[in-house]
VOGU-3710 file (C-alpha; in Angstrom, 3 decimals, decimal comma):
1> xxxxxxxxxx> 97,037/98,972/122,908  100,122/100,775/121,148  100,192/99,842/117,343  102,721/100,221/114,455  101,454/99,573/111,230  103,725/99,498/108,621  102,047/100,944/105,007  99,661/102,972/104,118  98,265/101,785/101,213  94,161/100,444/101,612
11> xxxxxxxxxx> 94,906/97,919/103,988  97,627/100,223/106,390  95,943/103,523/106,257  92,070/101,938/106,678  93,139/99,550/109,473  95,313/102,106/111,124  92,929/104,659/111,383  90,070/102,483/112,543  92,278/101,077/115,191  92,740/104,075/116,281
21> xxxxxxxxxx> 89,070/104,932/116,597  88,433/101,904/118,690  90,810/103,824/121,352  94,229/102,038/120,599  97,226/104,560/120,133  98,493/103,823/116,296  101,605/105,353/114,843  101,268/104,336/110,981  104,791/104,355/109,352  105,756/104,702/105,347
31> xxxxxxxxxx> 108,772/104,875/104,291  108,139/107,873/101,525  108,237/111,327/102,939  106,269/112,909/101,075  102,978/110,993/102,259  103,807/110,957/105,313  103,522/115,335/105,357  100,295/115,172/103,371  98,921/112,309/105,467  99,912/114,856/108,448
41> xxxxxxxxxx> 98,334/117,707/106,836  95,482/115,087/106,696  95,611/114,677/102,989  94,589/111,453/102,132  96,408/110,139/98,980  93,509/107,412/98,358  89,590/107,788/97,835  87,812/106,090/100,881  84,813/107,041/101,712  84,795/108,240/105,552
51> xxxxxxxxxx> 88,156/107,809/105,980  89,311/111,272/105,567  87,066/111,750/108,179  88,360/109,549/110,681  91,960/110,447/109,731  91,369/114,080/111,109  89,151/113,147/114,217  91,819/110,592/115,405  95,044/113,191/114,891  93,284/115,660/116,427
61> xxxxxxxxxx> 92,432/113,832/119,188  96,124/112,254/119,552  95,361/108,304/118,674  96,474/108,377/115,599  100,389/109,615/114,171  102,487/108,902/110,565  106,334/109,217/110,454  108,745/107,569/108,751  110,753/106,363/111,176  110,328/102,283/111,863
71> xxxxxxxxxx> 112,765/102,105/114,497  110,840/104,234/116,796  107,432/103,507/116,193  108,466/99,327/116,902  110,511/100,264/120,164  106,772/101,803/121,185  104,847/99,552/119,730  102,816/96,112/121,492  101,419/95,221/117,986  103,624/95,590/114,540
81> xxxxxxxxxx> 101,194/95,416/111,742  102,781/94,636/108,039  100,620/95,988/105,459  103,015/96,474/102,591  101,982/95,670/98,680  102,956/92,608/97,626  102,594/93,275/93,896  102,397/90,355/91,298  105,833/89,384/89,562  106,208/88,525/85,693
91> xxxxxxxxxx> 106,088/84,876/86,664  102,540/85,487/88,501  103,932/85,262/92,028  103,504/87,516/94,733  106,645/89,840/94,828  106,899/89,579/98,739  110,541/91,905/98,633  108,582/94,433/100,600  107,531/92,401/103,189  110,953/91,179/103,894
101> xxxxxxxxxx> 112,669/94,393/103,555  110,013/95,307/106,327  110,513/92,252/108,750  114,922/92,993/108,255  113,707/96,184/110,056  111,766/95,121/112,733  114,341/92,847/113,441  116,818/95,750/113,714  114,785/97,261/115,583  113,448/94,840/118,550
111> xxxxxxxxxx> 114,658/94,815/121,995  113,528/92,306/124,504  110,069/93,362/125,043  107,740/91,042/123,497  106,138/92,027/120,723  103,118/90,528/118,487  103,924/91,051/114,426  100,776/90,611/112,053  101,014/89,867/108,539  98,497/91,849/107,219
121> xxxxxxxxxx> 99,098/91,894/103,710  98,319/89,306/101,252  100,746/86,705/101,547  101,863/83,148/100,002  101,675/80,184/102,848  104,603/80,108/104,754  105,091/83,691/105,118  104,678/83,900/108,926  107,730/81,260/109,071  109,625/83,386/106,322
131> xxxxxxxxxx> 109,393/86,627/108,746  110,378/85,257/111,858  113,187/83,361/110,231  113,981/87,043/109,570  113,773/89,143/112,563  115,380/86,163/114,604  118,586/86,369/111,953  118,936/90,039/113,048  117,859/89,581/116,572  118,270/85,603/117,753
141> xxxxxxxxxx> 116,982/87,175/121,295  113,729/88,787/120,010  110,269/87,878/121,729  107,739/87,940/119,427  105,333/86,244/117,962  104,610/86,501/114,227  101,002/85,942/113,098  98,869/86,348/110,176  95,572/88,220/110,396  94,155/88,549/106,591
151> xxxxxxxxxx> 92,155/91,712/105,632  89,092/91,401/103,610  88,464/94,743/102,515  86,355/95,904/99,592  87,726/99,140/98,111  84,857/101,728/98,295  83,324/100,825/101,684  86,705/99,636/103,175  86,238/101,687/106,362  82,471/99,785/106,691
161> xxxxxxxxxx> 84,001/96,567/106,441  86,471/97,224/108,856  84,300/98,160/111,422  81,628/95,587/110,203  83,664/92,346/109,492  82,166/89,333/108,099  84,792/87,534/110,360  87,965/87,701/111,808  90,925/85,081/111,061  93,744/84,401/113,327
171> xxxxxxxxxx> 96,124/82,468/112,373  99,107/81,947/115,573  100,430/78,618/117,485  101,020/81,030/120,713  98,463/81,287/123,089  99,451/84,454/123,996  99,175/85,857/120,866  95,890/84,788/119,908  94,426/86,609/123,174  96,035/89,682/122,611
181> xxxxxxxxxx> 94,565/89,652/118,818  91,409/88,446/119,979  91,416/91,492/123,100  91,920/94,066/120,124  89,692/92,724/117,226  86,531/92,051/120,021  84,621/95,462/119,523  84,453/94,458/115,860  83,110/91,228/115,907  82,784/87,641/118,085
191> xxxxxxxxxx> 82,947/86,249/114,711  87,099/84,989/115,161  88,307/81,943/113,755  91,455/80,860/115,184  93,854/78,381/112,950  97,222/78,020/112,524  99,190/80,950/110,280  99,622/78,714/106,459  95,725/78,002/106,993  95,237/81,779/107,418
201> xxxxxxxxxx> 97,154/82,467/104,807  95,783/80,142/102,714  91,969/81,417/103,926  92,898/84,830/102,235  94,085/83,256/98,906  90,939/80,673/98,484  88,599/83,616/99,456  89,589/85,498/96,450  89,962/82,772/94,112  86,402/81,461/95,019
211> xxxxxxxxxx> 84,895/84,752/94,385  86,472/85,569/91,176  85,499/81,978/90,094  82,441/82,826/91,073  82,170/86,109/88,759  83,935/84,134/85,759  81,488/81,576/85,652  78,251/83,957/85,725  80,078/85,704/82,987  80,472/82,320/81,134
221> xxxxxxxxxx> 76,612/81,964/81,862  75,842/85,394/80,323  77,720/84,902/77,473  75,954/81,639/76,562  72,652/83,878/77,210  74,096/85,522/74,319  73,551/82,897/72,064  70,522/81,779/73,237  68,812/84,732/73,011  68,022/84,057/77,428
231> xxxxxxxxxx> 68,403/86,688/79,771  71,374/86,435/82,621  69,244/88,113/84,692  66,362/85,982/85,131  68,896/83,038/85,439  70,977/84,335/88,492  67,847/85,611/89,859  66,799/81,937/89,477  69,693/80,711/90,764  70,660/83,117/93,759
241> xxxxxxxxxx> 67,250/81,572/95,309  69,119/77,977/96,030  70,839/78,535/99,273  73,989/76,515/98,433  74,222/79,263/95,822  72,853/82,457/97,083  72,912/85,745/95,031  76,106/87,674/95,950  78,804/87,858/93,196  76,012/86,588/90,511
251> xxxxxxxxxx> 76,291/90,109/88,489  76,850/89,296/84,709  79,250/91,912/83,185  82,719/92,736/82,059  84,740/90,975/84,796  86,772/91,206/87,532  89,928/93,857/88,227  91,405/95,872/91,039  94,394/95,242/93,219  92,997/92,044/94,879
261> xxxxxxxxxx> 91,516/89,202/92,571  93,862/89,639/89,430  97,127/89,160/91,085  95,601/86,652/94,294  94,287/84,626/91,844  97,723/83,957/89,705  99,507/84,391/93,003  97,167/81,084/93,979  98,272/79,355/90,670  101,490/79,830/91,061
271> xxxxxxxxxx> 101,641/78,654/94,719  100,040/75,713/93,267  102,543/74,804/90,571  105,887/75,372/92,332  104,413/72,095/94,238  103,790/70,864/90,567  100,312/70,818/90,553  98,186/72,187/87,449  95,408/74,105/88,424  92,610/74,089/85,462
281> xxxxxxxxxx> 89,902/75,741/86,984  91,784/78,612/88,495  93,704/78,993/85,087  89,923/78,888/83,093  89,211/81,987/85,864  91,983/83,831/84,466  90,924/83,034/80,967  87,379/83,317/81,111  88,104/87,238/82,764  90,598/88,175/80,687
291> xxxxxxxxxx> 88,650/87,901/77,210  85,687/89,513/79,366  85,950/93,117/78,874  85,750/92,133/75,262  82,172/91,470/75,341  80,874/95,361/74,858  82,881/96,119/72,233  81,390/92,552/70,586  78,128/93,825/70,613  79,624/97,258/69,467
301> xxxxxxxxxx> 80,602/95,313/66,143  77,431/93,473/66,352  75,455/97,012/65,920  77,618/98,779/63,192  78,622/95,109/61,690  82,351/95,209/62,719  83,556/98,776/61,547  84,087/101,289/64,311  86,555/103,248/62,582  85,814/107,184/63,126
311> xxxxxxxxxx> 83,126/106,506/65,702  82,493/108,647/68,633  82,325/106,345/71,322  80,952/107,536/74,604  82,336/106,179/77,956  81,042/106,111/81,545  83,445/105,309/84,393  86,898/103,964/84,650  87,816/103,159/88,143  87,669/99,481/87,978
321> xxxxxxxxxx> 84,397/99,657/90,630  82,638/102,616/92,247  83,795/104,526/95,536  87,539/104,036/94,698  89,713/105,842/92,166  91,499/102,359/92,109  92,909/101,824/88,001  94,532/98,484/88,753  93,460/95,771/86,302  90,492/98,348/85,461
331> xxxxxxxxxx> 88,697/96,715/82,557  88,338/100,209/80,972  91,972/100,091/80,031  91,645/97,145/77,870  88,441/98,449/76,410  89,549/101,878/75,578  92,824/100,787/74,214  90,872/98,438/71,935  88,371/101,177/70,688  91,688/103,271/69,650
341> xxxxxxxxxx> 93,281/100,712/68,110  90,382/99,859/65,839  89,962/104,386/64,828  87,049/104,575/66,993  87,218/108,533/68,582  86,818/107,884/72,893  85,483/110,377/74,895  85,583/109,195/79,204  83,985/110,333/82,576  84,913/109,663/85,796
351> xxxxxxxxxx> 84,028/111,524/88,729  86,984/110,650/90,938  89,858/108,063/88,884  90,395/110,790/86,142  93,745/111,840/87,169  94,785/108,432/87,953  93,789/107,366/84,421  94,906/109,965/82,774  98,905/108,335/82,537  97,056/104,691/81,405
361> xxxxxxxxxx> 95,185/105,988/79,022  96,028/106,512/74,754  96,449/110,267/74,383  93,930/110,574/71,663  91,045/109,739/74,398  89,346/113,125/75,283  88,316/113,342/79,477  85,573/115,032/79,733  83,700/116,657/83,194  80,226/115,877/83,253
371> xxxxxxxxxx> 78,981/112,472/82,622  75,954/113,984/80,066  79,301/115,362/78,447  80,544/111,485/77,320  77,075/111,295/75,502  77,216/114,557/73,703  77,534/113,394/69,799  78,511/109,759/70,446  77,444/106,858/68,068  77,606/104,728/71,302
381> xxxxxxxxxx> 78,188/104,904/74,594  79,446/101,977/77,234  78,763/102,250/80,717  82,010/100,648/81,896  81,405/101,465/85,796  78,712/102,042/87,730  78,695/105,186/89,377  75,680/106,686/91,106  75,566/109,633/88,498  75,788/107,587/85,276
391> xxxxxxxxxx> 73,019/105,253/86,266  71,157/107,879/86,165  70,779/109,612/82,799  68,042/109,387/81,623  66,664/107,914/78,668  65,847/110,923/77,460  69,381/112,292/78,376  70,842/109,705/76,245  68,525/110,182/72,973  69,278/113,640/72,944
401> xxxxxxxxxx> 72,860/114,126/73,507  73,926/110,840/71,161  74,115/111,366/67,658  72,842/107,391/67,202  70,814/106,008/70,125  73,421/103,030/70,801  73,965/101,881/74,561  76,196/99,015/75,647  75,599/98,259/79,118  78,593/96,615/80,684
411> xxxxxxxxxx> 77,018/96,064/84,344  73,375/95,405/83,325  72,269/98,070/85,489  70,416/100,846/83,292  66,654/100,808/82,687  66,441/98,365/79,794  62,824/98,679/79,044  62,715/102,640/79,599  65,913/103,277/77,314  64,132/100,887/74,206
421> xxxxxxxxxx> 60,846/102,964/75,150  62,716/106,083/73,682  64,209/104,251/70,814  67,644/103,547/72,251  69,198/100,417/70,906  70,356/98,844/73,884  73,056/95,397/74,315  73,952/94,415/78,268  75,939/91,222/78,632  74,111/88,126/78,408
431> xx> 70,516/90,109/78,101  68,434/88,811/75,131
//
């Protein structure tokens, strides 16, 4: 099949190229010049695992083309693919401007072939209808069909995912649409669920909100562990063994961030009260993450009984998750800025998000190279994300770099027992 796929953010440049590995021919189209050249040059602007890879072996072997011009690549195109940003607004909506901007395009450009147009990107309900309504104002004539196919892509092993879906939703009232999507999305997976477009959309939205509930309430749990003096461990494990519950997404720690669940989950809200309805639970989500990333520097004033000022503090990680050099909604930020704020001296690692942290971050916070080099004279460190490397230090790393054996695990990942065996006074979230 002949693709356009228009962005080449995550969503564009992952899909894109692994449609283009399946064997379809894929022009990927962006509307800035200057990553189009480097994505030519095969300079990928993002971290993704494997996907540098697949970038080069697909140009090279002619499947796979950027440019920045949309009028061509929809005149050769079966399939139009929109996989803009749609970035959250003040009020907490999705700010869908470059979506439409995108659709007044295609519909400039369409002749009377028939084409298929995918909403790719996250989208309120009703977006499908918003689109056409679009393209047919420029082009009354048009054939096409506009559908939404969601993406449910985890930063970090995007390319996996796309190849492995969990499932794929289709969401079209044209027959003809649904078996073209189906004929292309096949070789990935029999798992397709076919619905109408607002369910789709709606399918992305509730995914995302249900999984970020899911996080806020096993931080809720840990923090009540707190108090208890019970261990969120032992209680998810004990949990994740009902079915109906299962143990994905049951990891105590400092919350949720990234480009997806912060601004899907207000997006959700918001959807919700321009029909005036109030939604509590999704609202206590929001609340119950945002005071999150508070907890390590909690049991930071718990240890030196509330004065930081002039400590060295020690950090490890600041992409919001591992595999990505993603800072959106990073929980890092918030903790960092705090430890400033309050005098405390911040020294960070990162092994890939530095330079895209570097702009967010106070000036007084000193990057360093190495993660051994964030424990080097610290009076506590936090491990903020867990990369492969800051796992593991060991305890012995930590008790003689630190100038006061104080760790604050913020992912409950290090080696509890080993790290008190050394001495190391050690706080996760919700541990006793």
């Amino acid at each position: 099949m002949k693709l356009a796929v228009v962005g080449t953010g995550y969503v564009g440049l992952v899909s894109g190229t692994c449609f283009a590995e399946l064997g379809n021919d894929v022009i990927c189209v962006d509307k800035l010049e200057e990553k189009v050249e480097r994505l030519n040059r095969c300079d990928i602007p993002i971290y993704e695992p494997g996907l540098e890879e697949l970038v080069r072996k697909n140009k090279e072997e002619g499947r796979l083309s950027f440019t920045t011009n949309l009028r061509e690549a929809v005149k050769k195109a079966d399939l139009i693919f929109i996989a803009v940003g749609t970035p959250e607004t003040e009020s907490g909506a999705a700010d869908m401007s470059f979506v439409y901007a995108v659709a007044e395009e295609i519909g400039s450009a369409v002749d009377n072939h028939y084409k298929v147009i995918v909403n790719k990107s996250t989208v309120p309900v009703g977006t499908a209808e918003a689109v056409e309504a679009i393209i047919k104002e420029q082009q009354p004539a048009a054939k096409i069909d506009v559908c939404s196919v969601p993406e449910f892509l985890r930063e970090g092993s995007a390319v996996e995912d796309t190849f492995h879906p969990d499932r794929v939703i289709i969401g079209t009232t044209s027959e003809n649409a649904e078996k073209i999507l189906k004929e292309l999305h096949l070789p990935l997976t029999d798992k397709i669920v076919s619905t109408d477009p607002r369910s789709a959309e709606m399918i992305k939205y509730a995914s995302n909100a249900f999984l970020a509930a899911k996080i806020s309430f096993v931080n809720e749990m840990a923090n009540i562990c707190d108090l208890y003096d019970a261990d969120i461990n032992a209680v998810t494990k004990g949990m994740g063994l009902d079915h109906r519950i299962g143990p994905k997404f049951l990891n105590a720690g400092i919350g949720y961030g990234g480009s997806c669940f912060p601004k899907d989950v207000k997006a959700l809200k918001h959807l919700a009260e321009e029909k005036n309805y109030r939604t509590d639970l999704l609202q206590a989500v929001i609340d119950v993450n945002d005071k999150q990333s508070r907890r390590m520097v909690d049991h930071l004033d718990n240890v030196y009984d509330g004065d930081i000022n002039g400590l060295t503090i020690g950090v490890l990680g600041l992409a919001f998750k591992p595999h990505t050099d993603d800072m959106r909604e990073a929980p890092s930020l918030k903790i960092i800025q705090e430890l400033v704020d309050r005098g405390a001296l911040v020294q960070a690692y990162d092994p890939i998000a530095t330079e895209n942290a570097k702009p967010l971050l106070p000036k007084e916070v000193k990057l360093v190279e190495r993660a051994y080099a964030a424990l080097e004279e610290a009076d506590a460190v936090f491990l903020v994300t867990e990369w492969e490397e800051c796992k593991e230090l060991t305890p012995q790393e930590f008790k003689e770099a630190m100038k006061r054996p104080v760790v604050i695990d913020g992912r409950n990942v290090l080696d509890r027992e080993a790290l008190k065996a050394e001495g190391i006074i050690y706080h996760g979230i919700g541990r006793k």
